[in-house]
FIVOKE-675037 format. One line per field, with one value per residue (C-alpha): residue number from 1; residue in one letter; z, x, y. Coordinates in steps of 0.25 Angstrom, whole numbers, plus 5000, padded with zeros to 4 digits. Last residue first. Layout:
! FIVOKE-675037
i: [NUM | ...]
aa: [A | ...]
w: [Z | ...]
u: [X | ...]
v: [Y | ...]
This chain:
! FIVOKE-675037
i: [122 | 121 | 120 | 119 | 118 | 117 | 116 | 115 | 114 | 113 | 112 | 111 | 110 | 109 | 108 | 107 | 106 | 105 | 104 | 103 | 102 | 101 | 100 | 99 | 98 | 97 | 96 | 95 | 94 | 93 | 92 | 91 | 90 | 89 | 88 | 87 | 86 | 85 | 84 | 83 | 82 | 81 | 80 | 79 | 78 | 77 | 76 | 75 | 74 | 73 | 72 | 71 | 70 | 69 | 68 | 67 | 66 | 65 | 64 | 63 | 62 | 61 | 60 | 59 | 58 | 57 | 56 | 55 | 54 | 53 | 52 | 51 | 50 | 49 | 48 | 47 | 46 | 45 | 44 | 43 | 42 | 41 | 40 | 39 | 38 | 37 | 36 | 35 | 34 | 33 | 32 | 31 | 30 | 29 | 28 | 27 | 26 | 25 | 24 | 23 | 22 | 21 | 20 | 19 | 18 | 17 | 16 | 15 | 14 | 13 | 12 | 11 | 10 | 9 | 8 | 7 | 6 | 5 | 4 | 3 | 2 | 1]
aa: [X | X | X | X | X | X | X | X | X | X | X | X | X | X | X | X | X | X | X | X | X | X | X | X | X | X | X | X | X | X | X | X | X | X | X | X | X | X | X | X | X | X | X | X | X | X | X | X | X | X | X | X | X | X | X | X | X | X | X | X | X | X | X | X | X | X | X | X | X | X | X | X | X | X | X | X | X | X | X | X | X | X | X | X | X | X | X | X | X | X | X | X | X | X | X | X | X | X | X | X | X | X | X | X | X | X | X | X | X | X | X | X | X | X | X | X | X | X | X | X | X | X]
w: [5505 | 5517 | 5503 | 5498 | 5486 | 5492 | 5507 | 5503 | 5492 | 5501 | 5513 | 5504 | 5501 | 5512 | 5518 | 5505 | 5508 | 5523 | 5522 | 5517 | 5511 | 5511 | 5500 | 5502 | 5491 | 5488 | 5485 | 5500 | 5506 | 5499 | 5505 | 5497 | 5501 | 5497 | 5494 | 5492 | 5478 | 5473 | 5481 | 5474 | 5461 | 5463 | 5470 | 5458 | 5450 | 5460 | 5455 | 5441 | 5444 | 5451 | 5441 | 5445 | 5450 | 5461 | 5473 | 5468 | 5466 | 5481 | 5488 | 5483 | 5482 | 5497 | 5508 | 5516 | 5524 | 5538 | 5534 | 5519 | 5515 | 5515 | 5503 | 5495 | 5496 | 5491 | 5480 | 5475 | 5474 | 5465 | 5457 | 5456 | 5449 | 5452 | 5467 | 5460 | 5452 | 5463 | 5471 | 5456 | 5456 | 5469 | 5465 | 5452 | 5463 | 5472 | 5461 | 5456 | 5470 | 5476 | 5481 | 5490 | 5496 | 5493 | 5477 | 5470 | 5465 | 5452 | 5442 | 5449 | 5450 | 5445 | 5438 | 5426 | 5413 | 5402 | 5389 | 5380 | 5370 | 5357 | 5348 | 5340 | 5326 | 5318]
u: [5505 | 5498 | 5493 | 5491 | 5482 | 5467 | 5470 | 5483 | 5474 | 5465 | 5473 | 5481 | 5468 | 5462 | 5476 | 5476 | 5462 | 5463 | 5473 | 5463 | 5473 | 5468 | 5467 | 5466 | 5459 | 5461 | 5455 | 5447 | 5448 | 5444 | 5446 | 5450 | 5450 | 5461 | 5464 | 5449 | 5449 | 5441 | 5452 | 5463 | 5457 | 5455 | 5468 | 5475 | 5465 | 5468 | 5483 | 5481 | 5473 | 5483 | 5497 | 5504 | 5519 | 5515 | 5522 | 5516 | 5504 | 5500 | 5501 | 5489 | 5480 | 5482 | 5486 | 5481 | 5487 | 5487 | 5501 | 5504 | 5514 | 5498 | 5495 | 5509 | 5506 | 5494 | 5499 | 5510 | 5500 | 5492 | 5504 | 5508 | 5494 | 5489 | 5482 | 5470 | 5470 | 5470 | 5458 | 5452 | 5459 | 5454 | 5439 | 5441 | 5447 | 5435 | 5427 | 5433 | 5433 | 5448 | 5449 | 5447 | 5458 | 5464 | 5463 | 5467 | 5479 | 5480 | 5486 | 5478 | 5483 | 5475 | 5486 | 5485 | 5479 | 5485 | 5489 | 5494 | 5509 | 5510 | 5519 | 5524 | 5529 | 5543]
v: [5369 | 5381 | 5386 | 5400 | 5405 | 5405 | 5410 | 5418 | 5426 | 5428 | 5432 | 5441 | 5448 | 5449 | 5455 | 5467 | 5469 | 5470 | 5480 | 5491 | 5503 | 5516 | 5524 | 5541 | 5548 | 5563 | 5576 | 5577 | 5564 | 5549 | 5539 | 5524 | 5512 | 5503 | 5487 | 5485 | 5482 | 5496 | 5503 | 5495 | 5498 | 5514 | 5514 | 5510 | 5521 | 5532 | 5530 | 5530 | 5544 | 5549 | 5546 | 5535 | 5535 | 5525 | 5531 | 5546 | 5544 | 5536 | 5550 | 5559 | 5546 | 5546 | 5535 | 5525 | 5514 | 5520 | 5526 | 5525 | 5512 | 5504 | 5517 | 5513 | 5498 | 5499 | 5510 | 5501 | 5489 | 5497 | 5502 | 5488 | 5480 | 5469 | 5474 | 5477 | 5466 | 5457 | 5460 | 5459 | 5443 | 5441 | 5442 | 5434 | 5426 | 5425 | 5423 | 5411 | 5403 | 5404 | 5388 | 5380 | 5371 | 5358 | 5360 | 5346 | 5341 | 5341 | 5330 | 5319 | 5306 | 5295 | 5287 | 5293 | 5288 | 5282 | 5290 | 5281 | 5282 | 5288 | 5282 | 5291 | 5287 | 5289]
């Protein structure tokens, strides 16, 4: 038994992609985006965003954000390390303890951006 193999012939001219109707997110700004990111990928940091916006005024203690996650301090003080570092906390320190605000704009540039560059009117 033989194959007969049959020719390739070109298309009809019709592209297979459509293209891009709108700019794009440059390479750096998502490297940029991604690092935002990462400090939100993980679920004890968003536990402890949420559990410092719950607060009233939007800040809270160290002493009082343990507890809720069931981490030990120093794991603690290192989440809020990262989020401070990214921008979704500020950090005061008084007397023994450290008090983390949460900055609202962060959290909303954020979603803006990623709405601006991810989401269609389609």
């Amino acid at each position: 038994m033989t194959t007969e193999l049959l020719p390739v012939t070109a298309t009809t001219g019709a592209a297979c992609c459509t293209p891009a109707t709108s700019p794009t997110m440059s390479a750096d700004d998502a490297e940029q985006t991604a690092r935002t990111l990462k400090a939100l990928a993980d679920p004890a940091r968003l536990r402890l965003l949420s559990i410092i916006a719950a607060h009233e005024g939007g800040e809270a203690c160290v002493c009082d954000l343990v507890e809720p996650v069931g981490l030990s301090q120093p794991t603690v003080s290192h989440h809020l390390k990262v989020l401070t570092e990214a921008g979704f906390v500020t950090r005061e320190k008084r007397g023994v303890w450290a008090h983390y605000t949460l900055v609202p704009t962060t959290v909303r540039a954020l979603t803006s951006h990623l709405a601006d560059h991810l989401l269609t009117d389609a």
